[in-house]
C-alpha positions in Angstrom: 112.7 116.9 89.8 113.8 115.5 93.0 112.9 111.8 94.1 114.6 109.6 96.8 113.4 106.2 97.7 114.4 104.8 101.2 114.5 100.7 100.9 115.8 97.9 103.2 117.4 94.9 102.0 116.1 93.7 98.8 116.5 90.4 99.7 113.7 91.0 102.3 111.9 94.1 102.2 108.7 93.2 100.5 107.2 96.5 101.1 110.5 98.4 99.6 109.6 96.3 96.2 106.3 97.6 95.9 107.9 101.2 96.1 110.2 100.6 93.9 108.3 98.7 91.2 106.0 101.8 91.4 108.5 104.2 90.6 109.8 102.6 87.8 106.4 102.6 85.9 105.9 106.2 86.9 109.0 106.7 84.6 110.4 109.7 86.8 114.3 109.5 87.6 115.5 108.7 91.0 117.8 108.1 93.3 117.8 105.1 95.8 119.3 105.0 99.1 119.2 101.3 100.7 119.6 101.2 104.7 120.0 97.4 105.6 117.5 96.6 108.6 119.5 94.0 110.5 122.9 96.0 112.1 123.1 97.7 115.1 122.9 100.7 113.4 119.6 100.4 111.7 117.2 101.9 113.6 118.9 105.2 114.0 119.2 105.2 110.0 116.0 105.0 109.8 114.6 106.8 111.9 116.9 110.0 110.3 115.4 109.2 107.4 111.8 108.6 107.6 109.2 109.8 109.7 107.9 106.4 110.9 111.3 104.7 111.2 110.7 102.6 108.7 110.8 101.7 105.1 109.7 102.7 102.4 110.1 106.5 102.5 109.9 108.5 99.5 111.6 112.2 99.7 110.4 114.5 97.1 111.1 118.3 96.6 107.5 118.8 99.4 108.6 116.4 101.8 108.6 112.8 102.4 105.8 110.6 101.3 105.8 106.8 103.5 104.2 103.8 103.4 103.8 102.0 99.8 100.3 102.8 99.4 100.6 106.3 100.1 103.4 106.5 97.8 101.5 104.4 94.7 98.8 107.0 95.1 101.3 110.2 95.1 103.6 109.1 92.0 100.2 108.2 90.3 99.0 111.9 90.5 102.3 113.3 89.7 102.6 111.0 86.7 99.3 110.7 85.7 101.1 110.4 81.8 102.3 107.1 82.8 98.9 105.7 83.7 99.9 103.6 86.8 96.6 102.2 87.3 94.4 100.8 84.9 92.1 103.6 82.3 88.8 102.1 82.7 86.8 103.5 85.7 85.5 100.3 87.1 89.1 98.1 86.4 90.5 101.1 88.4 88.1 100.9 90.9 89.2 97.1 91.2 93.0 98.0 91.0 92.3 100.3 94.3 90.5 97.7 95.7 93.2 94.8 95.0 96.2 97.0 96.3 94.3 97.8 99.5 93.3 94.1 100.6 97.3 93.4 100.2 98.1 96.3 102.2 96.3 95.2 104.7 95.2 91.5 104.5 96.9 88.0 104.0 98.6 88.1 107.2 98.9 84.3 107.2 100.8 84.4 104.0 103.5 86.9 105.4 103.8 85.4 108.7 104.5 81.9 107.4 106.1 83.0 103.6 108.3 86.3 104.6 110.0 87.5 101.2 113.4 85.5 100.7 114.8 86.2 97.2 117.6 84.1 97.9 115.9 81.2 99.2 116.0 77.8 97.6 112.4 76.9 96.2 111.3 74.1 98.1 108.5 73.7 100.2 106.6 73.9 103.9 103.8 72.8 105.2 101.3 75.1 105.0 98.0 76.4 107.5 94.3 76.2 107.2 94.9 80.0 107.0 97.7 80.3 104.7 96.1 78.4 102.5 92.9 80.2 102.4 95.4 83.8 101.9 96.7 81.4 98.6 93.1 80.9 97.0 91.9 84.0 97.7 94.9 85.7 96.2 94.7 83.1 93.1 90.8 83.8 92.7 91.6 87.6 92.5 94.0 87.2 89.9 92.0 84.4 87.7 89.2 87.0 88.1 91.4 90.4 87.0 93.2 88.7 84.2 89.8 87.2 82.7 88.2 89.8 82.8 90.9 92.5 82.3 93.7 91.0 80.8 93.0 90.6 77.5 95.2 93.3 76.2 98.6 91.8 77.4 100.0 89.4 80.4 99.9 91.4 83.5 96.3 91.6 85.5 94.8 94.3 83.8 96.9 94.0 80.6 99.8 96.3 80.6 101.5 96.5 84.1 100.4 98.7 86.5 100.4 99.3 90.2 98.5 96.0 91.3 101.2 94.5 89.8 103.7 95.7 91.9 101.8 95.0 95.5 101.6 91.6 94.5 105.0 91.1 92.8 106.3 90.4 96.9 103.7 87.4 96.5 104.7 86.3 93.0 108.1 86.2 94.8 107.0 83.6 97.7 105.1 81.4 96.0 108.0 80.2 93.8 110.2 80.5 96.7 108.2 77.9 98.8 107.2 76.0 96.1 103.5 76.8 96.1 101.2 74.8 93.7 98.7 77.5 91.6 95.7 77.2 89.4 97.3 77.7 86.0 95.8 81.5 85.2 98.1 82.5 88.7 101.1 79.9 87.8 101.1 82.2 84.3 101.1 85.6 86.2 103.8 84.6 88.8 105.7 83.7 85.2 104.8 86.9 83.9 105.9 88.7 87.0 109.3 87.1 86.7 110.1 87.9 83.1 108.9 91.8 84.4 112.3 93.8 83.6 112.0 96.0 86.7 111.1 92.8 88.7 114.3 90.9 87.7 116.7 93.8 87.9 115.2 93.9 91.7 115.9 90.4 92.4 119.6 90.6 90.3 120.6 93.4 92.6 119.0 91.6 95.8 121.6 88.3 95.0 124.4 90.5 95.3 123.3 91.4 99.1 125.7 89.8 102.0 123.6 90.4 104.6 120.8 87.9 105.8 118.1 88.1 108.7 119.5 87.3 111.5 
């Protein structure tokens, strides 16, 4: 078994998080190879390393797999042992749903909150839009761990890949100091305490480089 993931700076690179959170509850050993994405040098880097010329990239012994979705679904067929997303059909169903909307919704949220790991909670003043990203997001969780979560902390109970596309937002919302209903102030705790989530943020303190 050969696995590679391609990440930018942890610090940053929401999308390289979700990647890596999924690997580490398929289980499977790998190696990681971090390109930082703000030197003169970066976009050649990546582009002789993924086919998109950007990050994530997974290599594997058929090819590369890119973009985090893409990569979620391929380690969850390869590892279907590990059970990356929840065992009930509709919860699974719901998972699916969940990961997509992040994929490719909120854009509020990430245009005004970009991931900072480093950055001193405090916080901004935030859009009608924004906002509306926040309470959506909050209403999906309150939903999933209500009706999914009795069996342990995470949104379906045990962790799984919804977690990890909405670790990133876990991330800003204590970043900028965003007030939560208390069912989402509890999962951003429980997202935070996540070994594989803290290791991530440990590793991303030790970066030098910032966006320019």
């Amino acid at each position: 078994m050969s696995l590679t993931l391609v990440i930018g700076n942890k610090t940053y690179s929401s999308w390289s998080l979700r990647a890596a959170l999924a690997l580490e509850l398929s289980g499977a050993p790998y190696e990681e190879r971090r390109i930082s994405l703000y030197r003169a040098d970066s976009r050649a880097l990546l582009q002789a390393q993924s086919p998109t010329g950007k990050v994530p990239v997974l290599h594997t012994e058929e090819g590369p797999v890119w973009d985090s979705l893409a990569i979620a679904e391929y380690l969850a067929e390869r590892f279907p042992q590990a059970g990356l997303w929840p065992r009930e059909r509709y919860a699974r169903a719901l998972a699916r749903s969940l990961c997509a909307e992040m994929h490719s919704g909120f854009a509020s949220l990430r245009s005004q909150l970009p991931m900072d790991l480093k950055r001193r909670p405090a916080p901004v003043e935030l859009s009608p839009e924004t906002l509306a990203d926040i309470a959506r997001i909050g209403a999906l969780w309150t939903d999933c761990r209500q009706r999914f979560g009795a069996d342990g902390d995470f949104l379906f109970g045990r962790p799984s890949l919804a977690d990890a596309f909405y670790a990133p937002v876990a991330a800003r919302l204590r970043s900028y100091a965003v007030e939560v209903p208390v069912v989402a102030a509890a999962y951003v705790e429980t997202l935070h305490r996540w070994p594989a989530f803290q290791r991530w943020c440990r590793a991303a303190l030790e970066e030098t480089e910032t966006h320019p």
